[in-house]
N, C-alpha and C positions, 0 to 999 in steps of 0.2 A: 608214355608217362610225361616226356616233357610236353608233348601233344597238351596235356592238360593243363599246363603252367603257361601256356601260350596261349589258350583261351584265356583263362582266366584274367589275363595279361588286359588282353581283350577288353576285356567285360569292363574291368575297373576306369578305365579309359571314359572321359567324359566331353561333350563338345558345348561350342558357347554358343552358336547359332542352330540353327535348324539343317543341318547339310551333313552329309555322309562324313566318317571320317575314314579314312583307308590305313591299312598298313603297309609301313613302308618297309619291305624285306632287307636290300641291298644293306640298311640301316640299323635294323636288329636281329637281334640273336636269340636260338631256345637251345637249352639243352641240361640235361640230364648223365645222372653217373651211376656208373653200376660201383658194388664192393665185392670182390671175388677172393678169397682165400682169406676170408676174415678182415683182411688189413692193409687191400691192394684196390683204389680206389684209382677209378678212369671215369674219364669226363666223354662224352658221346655229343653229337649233334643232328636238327634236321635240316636239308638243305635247304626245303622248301616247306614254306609256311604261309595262309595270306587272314588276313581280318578285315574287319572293316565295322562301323556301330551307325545304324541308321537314323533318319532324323526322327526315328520312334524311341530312340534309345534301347536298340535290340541290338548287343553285341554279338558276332560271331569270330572265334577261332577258328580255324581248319589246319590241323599238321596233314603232311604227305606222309602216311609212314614208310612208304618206298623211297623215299628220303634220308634216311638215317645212315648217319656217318659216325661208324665209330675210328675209322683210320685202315681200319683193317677191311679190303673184299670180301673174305671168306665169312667175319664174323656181321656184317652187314646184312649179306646171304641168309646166314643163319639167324637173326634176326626177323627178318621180313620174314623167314619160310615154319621157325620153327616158333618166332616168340609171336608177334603181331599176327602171321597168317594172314597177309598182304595179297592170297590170291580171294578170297571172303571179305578181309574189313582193309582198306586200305586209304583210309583218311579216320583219325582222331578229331571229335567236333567238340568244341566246347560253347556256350549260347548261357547269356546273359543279360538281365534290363538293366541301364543305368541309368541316373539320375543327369539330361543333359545338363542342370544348370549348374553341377558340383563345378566344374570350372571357371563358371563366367566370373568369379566373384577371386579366383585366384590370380593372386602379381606373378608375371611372368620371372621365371629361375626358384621360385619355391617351390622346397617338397614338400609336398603334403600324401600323408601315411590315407590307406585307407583299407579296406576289410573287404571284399567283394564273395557273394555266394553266388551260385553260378552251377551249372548241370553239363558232366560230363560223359562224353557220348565216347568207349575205349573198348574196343575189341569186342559190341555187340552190347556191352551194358553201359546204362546210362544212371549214374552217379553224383548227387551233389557233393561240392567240395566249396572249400574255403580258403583263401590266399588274403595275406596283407602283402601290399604294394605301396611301392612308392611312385605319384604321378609329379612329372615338373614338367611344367608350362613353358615350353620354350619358345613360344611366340604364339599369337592370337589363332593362326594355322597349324603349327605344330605342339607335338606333345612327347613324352617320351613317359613309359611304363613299365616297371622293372620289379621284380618281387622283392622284400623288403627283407625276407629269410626265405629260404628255397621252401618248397611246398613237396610234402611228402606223398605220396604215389604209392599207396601199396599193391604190389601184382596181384596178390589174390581177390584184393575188389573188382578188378576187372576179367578175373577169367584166365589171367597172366598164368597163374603161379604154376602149371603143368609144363607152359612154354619154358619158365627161366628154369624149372628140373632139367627140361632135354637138354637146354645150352649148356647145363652145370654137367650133366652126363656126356654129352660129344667132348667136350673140351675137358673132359675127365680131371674136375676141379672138384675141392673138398668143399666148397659152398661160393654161392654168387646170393647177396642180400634177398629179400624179397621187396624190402621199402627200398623208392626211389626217388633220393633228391629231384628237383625240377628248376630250373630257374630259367629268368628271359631277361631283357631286354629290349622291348617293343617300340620302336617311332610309329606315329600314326598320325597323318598330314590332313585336311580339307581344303 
């Protein structure tokens, strides 16, 4: 799920010249929270993530989902085995066009809000979604892209909703949401 908020992330990303832009990892962050017992809200991460938007202005996300870090071994495990099914789908893609020139005309340290629609690719099913982001221009080469409100994820669009019953049943919990906040923080360099 935040797989899909890191695309997205992706996509709304615009460059000034004609040149690749990359994502710079070390740099940002994705992640996503589950709700379990009604009122018990944790925050989850992936380790690995990479983007980059071509000089066609074709943006791509890729989460690892054998990457997800919620703190805990065990419930990582169960994640990968029982929710995602990491040994079948084990990358979330998200793929996007962008307008390269939306930047060229912006002054560097403004935010500028934007809307991006975009096709997400999550446990075998592929899905348009929609995110408002915020992009600031922090120099001619960098960028930075952050969601503006978290973007909601619901399991059962993607096929989820079976996996979060078994995690709610091992861990013999009275509910774990089905919608899932997403949010990122993306730098992305050329």
């Amino acid at each position: 799920m935040k797989k899909i908020v890191a695309i997205t992330s992706l996509c709304l990303f615009s460059t000034f010249s004609f040149a690749d832009w990359n994502l710079i990892q070390k740099e940002s962050d994705f992640s996503f929270s589950s709700v379990k017992k009604a009122k018990v809200l944790e925050s989850h991460s992936f380790n690995n993530f990479s983007g980059s938007i071509d000089e066609q202005g074709m943006a791509t996300l890729k989460l690892d989902l054998t990457s997800v870090n919620t703190g805990i071994e065990i419930r990582d495990e169960r994640m990968q085995n029982m929710l995602f099914e990491t040994n079948k789908f084990t990358t979330a893609t998200f793929t996007s066009k962008v307008d390269l020139n939306t930047l060229k005309t912006q002054k560097t340290g403004v935010i500028a809000q934007q809307e991006i629609q975009g096709i997400l690719n999550l446990h075998g099913v592929k899905k348009q979604i929609t995110a408002k982001l915020n992009v600031v221009k922090l120099s001619d080469s960098k960028v930075i892209v952050s969601t503006a409100e978290p973007i909601a994820i619901n399991a059962a669009d993607f096929a989820l909703d079976s996996g979060v019953t078994a995690l709610k049943e091992i861990a013999k919990l009275p509910s774990i949401s089905f919608a899932v906040p997403v949010s990122f923080n993306l730098v992305f360099s050329k």
